[in-house]
C-alpha positions as CSV (number, residue, x, y, z in Angstrom):
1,X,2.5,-25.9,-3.4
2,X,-0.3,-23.7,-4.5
3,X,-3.9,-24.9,-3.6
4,X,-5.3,-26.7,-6.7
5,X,-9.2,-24.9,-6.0
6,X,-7.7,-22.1,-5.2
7,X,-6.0,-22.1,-8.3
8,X,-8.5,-22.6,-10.4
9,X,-10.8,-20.1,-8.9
10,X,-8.1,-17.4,-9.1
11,X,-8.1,-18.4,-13.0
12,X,-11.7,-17.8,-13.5
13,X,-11.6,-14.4,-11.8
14,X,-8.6,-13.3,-14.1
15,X,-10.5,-15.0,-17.3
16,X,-13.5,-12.2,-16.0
17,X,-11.1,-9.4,-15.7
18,X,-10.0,-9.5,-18.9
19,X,-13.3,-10.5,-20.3
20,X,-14.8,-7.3,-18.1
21,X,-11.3,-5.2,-19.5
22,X,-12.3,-5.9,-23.2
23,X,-15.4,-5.3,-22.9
24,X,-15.0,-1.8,-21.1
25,X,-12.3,-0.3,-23.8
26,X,-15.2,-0.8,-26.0
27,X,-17.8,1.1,-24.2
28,X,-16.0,3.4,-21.5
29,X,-12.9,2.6,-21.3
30,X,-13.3,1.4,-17.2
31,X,-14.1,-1.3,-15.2
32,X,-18.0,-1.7,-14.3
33,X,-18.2,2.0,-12.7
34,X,-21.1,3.6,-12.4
35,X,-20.4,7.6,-12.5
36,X,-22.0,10.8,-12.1
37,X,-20.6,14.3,-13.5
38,X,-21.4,17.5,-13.0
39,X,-20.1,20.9,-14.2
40,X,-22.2,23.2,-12.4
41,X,-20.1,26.2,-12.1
42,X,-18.0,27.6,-14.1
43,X,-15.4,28.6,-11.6
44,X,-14.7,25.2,-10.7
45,X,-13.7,21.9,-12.9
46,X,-16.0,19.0,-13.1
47,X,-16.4,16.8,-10.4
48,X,-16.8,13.2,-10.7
49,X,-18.8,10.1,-8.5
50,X,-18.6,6.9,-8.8
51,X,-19.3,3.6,-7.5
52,X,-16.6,1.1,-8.5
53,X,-17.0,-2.5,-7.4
54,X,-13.7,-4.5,-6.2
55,X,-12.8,-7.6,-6.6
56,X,-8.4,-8.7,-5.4
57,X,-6.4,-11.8,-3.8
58,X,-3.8,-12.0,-1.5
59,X,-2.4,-14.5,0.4
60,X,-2.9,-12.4,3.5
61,X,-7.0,-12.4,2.8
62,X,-7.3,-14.8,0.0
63,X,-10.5,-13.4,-2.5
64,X,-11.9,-9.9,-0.8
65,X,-14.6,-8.1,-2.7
66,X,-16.8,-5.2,-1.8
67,X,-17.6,-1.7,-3.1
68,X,-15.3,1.8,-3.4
69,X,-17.6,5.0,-3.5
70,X,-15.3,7.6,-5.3
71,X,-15.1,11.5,-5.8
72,X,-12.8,13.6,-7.8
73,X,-12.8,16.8,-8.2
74,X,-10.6,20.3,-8.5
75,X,-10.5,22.4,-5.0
76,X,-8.6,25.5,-7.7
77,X,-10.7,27.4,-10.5
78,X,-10.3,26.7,-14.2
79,X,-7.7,28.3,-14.4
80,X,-5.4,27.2,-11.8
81,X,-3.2,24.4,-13.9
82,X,-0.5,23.7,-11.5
83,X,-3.4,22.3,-9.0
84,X,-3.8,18.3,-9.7
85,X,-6.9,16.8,-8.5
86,X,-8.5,16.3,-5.4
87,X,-9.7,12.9,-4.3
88,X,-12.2,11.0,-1.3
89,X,-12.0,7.4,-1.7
90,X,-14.2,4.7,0.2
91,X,-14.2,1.5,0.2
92,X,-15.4,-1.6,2.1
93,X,-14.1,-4.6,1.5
94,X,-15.0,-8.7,3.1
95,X,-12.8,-11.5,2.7
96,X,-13.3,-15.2,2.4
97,X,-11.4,-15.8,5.6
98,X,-13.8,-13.3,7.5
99,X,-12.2,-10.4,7.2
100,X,-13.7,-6.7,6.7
101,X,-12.2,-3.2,6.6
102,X,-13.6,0.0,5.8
103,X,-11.8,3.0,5.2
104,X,-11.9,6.6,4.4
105,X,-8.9,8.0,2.3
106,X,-8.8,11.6,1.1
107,X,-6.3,13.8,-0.6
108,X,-7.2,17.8,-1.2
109,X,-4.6,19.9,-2.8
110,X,-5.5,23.8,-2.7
111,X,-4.9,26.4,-5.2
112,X,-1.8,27.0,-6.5
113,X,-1.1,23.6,-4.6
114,X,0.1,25.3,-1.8
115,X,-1.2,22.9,0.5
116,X,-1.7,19.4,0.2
117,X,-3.8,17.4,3.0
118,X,-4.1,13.7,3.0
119,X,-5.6,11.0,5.2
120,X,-6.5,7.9,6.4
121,X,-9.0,6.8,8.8
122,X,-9.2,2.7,9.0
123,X,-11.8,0.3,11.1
124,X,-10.4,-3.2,10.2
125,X,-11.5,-7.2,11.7
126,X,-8.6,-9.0,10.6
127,X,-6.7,-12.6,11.3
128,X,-3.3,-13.3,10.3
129,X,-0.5,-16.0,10.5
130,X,2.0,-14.5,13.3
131,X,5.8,-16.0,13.1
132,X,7.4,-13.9,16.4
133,X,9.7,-11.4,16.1
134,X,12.8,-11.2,14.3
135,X,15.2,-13.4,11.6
136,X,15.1,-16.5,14.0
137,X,11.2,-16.8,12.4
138,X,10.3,-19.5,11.1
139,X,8.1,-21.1,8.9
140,X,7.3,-23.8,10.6
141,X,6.4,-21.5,13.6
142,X,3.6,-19.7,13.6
143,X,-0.2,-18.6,14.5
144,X,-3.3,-17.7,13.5
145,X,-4.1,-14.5,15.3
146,X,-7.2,-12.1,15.6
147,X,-7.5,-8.4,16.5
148,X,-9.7,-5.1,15.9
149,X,-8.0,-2.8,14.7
150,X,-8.4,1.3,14.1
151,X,-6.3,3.6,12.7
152,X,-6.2,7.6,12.3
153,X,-3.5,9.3,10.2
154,X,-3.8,12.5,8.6
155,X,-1.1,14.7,7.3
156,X,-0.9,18.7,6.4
157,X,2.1,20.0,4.4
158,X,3.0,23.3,2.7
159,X,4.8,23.6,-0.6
160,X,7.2,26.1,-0.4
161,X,9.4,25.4,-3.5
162,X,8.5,24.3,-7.0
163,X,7.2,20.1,-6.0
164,X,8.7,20.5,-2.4
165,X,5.9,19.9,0.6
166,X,6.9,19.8,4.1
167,X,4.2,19.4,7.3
168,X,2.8,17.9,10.2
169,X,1.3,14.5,10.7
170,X,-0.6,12.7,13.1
171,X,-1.0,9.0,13.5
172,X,-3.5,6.8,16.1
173,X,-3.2,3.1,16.8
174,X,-6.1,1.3,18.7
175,X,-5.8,-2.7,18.6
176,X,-8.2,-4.6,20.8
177,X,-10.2,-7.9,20.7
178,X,-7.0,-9.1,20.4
179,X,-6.5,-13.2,20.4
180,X,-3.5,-15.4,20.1
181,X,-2.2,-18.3,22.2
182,X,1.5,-18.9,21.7
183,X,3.9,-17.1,20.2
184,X,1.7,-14.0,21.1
185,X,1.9,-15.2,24.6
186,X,5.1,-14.5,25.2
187,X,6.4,-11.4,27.9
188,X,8.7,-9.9,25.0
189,X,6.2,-9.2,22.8
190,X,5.0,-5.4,23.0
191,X,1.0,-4.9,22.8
192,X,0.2,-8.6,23.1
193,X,-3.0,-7.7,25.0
194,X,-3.9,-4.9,23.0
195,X,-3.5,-1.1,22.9
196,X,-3.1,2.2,21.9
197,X,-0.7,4.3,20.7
198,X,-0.7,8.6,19.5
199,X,2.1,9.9,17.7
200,X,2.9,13.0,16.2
201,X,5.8,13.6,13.6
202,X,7.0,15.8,10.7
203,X,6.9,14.9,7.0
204,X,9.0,15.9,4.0
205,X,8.5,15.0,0.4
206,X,9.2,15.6,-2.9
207,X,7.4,14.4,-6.0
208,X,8.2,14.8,-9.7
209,X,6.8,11.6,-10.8
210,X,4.4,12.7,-14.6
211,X,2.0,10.5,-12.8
212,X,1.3,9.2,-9.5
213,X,-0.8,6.0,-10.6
214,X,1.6,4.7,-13.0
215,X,4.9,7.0,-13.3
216,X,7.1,6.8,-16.4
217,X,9.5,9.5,-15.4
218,X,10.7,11.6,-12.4
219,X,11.0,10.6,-8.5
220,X,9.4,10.7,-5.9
221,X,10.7,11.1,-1.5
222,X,8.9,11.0,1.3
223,X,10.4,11.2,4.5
224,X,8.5,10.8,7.7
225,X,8.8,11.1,11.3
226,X,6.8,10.1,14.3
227,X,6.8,10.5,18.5
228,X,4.7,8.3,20.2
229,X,4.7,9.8,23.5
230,X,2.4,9.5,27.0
231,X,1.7,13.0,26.7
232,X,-0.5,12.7,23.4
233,X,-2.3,9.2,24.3
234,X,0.0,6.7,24.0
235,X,0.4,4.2,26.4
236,X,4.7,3.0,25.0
237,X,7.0,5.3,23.9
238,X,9.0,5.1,20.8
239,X,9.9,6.7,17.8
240,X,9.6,6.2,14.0
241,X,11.2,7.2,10.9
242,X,10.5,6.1,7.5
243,X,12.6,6.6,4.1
244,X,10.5,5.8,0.7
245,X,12.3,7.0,-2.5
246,X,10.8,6.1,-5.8
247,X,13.0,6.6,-9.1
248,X,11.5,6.1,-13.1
249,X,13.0,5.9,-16.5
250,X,12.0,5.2,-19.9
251,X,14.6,4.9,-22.3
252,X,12.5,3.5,-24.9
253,X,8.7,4.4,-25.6
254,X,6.5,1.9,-24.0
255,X,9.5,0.5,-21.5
256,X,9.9,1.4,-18.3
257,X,12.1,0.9,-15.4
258,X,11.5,1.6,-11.9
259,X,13.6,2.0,-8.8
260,X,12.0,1.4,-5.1
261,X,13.9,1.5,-1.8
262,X,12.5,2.1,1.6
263,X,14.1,1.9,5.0
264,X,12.2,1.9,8.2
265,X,13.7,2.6,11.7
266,X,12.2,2.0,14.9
267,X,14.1,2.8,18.5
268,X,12.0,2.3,22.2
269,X,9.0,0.3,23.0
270,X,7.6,-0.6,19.9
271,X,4.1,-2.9,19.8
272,X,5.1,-5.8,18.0
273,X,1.7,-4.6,15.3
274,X,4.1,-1.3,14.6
275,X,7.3,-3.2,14.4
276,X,8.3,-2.7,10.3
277,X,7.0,-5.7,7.9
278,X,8.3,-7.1,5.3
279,X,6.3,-8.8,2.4
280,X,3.1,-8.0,0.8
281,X,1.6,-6.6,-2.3
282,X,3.8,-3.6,-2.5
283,X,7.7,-4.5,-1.3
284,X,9.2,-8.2,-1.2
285,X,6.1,-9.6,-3.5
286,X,6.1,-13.8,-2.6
287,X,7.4,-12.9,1.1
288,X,3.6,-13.3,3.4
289,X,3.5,-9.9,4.9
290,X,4.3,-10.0,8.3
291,X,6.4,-13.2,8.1
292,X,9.4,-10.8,9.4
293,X,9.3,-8.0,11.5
294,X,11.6,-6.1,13.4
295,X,12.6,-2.5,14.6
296,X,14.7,-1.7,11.6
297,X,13.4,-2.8,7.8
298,X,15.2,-1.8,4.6
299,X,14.6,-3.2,1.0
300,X,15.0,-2.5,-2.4
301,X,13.2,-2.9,-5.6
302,X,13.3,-3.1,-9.4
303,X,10.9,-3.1,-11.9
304,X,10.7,-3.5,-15.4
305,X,7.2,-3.3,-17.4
306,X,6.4,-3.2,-20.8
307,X,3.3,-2.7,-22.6
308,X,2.6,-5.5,-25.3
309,X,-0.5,-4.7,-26.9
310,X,-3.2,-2.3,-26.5
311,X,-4.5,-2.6,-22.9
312,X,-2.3,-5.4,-22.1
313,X,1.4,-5.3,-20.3
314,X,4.3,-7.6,-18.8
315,X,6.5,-6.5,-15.9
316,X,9.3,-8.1,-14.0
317,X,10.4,-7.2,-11.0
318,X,13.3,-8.9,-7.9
319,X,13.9,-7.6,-4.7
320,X,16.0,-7.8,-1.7
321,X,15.4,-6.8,1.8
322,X,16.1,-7.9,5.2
323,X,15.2,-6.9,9.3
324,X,17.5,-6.1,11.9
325,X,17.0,-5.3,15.7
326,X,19.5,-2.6,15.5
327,X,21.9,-1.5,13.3
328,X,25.0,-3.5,15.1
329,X,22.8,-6.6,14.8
330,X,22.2,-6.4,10.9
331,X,23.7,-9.2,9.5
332,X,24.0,-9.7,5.2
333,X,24.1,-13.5,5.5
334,X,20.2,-13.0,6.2
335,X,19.4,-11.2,3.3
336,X,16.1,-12.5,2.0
337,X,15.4,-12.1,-1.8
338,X,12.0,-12.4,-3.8
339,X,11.5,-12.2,-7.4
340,X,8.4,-12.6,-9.7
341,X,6.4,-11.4,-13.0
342,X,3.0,-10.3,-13.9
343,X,0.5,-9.1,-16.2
344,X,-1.3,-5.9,-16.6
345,X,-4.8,-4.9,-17.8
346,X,-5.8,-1.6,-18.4
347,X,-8.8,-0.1,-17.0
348,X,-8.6,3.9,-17.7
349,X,-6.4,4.8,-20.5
350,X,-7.0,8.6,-19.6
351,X,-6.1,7.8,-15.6
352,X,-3.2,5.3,-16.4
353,X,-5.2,2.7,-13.6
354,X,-4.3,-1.2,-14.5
355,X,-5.5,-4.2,-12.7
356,X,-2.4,-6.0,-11.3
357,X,-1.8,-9.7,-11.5
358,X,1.9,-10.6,-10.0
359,X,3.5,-13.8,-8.7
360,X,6.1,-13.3,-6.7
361,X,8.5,-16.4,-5.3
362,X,11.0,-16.0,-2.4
363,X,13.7,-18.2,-1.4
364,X,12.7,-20.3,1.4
365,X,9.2,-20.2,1.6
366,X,7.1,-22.8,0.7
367,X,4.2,-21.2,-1.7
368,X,4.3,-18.8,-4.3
369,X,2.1,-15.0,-3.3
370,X,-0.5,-13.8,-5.6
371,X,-1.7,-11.0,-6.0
372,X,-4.9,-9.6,-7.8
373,X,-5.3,-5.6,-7.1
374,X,-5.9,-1.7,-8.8
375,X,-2.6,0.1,-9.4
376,X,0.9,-0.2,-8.9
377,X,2.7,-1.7,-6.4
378,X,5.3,1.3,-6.3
């Protein structure tokens, strides 16, 4: 059942969206942003600041709002139109269940697009519900755990044919502060007392999408690799290898269909906080993410969204996913399926950015998610 006050609460912030979406295709076409621009040189395209504030729900943090400082701009001259544009993004963000997170994204693409670097640098005070590991979860069994939480990643790939990139990442882990009585407890559960963890990989993707906030056409593959090993800081060894390949078609003008599937692999000591997870805002919307985890995650996705009128759009979307401990334990009968709907209001016309609303039901749990966010959820 879905909390009656939280219900109505989560109504008055949608009635504000929209009211705040109206209002902004009137004036400048975006959410309350406050921007600067400058055009300084002429070698160089405008650049762009802005200040954007943030207001989501999900059932992992209930209502979080804070502020996301913003900065576009093109790292290629004028003339350079194969180069998209570079981005910083950094926001902060508190929750009404005490949660905070402040993070530092960035993605620069070079001239000519010949190399694209991206990143993530993430300082987090979290609490979630913990069920244990594994398909024996279950609902009825779980905890409320706290932790600290840091995280480095930052990638650096070269494009050496046409939309091809391939590269090295890196990728940091440091948990600590860590609390949990009961489930946690338990000896089989990697990490329980906190850690770290350094791993360094290889990456290889692909991307054809027309556009990368809300795609119509084209694919996108991203295929990733990590080592965590002793030798570069991390106290377990294991390995890590994840499968994300996006597909979009629009048969008609204003209809589009998308295509999601993603498998994740883990083999050695994994901490149970790197174990794959299923649910959330992005893959198996309704499932609370986290409520399954496991060494070996795959899922699949479809999506269909329409745009009704003006700023306004419908999607629908079902998925099915489920976890395994290895691949000789993966077992169909445990196939866990979610399906839901939502609306769409666009913020920037020229950037394609809608704020998402979804509800998203899956068989066998006892509440519905919602979700309030920016962008996509593939």
């Amino acid at each position: 059942m879905i909390n009656l006050p939280d219900l109505y609460r989560f109504c008055l912030v949608l009635f504000l969206v929209a009211y705040f979406n109206c209002y902004s295709q009137r004036v400048i076409n975006y959410l309350p942003y406050f921007k600067y621009e400058t055009d300084s040189t002429d070698k160089y395209k405008n650049k762009e600041l802005g200040i954007i504030p943030i207001l989501y729900y999900t059932p992992e943090t209930g209502f979080a709002s804070g502020l996301l400082f913003s900065a576009l701009f093109k790292s290629a001259p004028k003339k350079d139109t194969l180069a998209r544009t570079s981005n910083f993004v950094f926001p902060f963000l508190i929750t009404e269940k005490g949660q905070y997170n402040a993070i530092c994204q960035y993605n620069i693409i070079t001239a000519r697009e010949r190399w694209y670097f991206k990143g993530t640098t993430l300082i987090q005070k979290f609490n979630e519900y913990f069920y244990g590991v594994g398909n024996e979860a279950i609902i009825n069994s779980k905890e409320l755990i706290e932790y600290s939480f840091l995280r480095l990643t930052h990638r650096a790939a070269y494009r050496f044919y046409k939309r091809n990139f391939a590269g090295l990442q890196f990728n940091q882990y440091n948990t600590w502060n860590l609390t949990g009585d009961s489930l946690l407890a338990k000896p089989d559960i990697i990490g329980n007392q906190g850690y770290t963890s350094s791993g360094l990989g290889l990456v290889y993707f692909v991307d054809t999408r027309d556009n990368i906030v809300f795609a119509t056409k084209g694919f996108y593959l991203d295929i990733s690799t990590y080592s965590y090993l002793k030798g570069v800081g991390s106290e377990y060894t294991f390995h890590n290898v994840i499968i994300d390949f996006r597909k979009y078609y629009t048969p008609i003008k204003g209809h589009t269909i998308g295509f999601n599937t993603l498998l994740a692999l883990n083999t050695g000591d994994v901490p149970f906080m790197q174990l794959a997870h299923m649910g959330g805002q992005y893959m198996m919307r309704g499932v609370y993410y986290g409520r399954y985890r496991d060494r070996i995650y795959t899922a699949m996705q479809l999506e269909y969204r329409v745009k009704i009128w003006r700023f306004l759009g419908l999607v629908a979307f079902g998925a099915v996913g489920n976890i395994a401990h290895d691949f000789q334990e993966y077992d169909f009968g445990t196939l866990k399926y979610a399906l839901g709907s939502g609306l769409r209001f666009s913020i920037s016309k020229r950037e394609n950015v809608n704020v998402r609303v979804d509800v998203g039901y899956s068989f066998g749990e006892t509440s519905p998610g919602i979700y309030l966010t920016v962008g996509e959820a593939f």
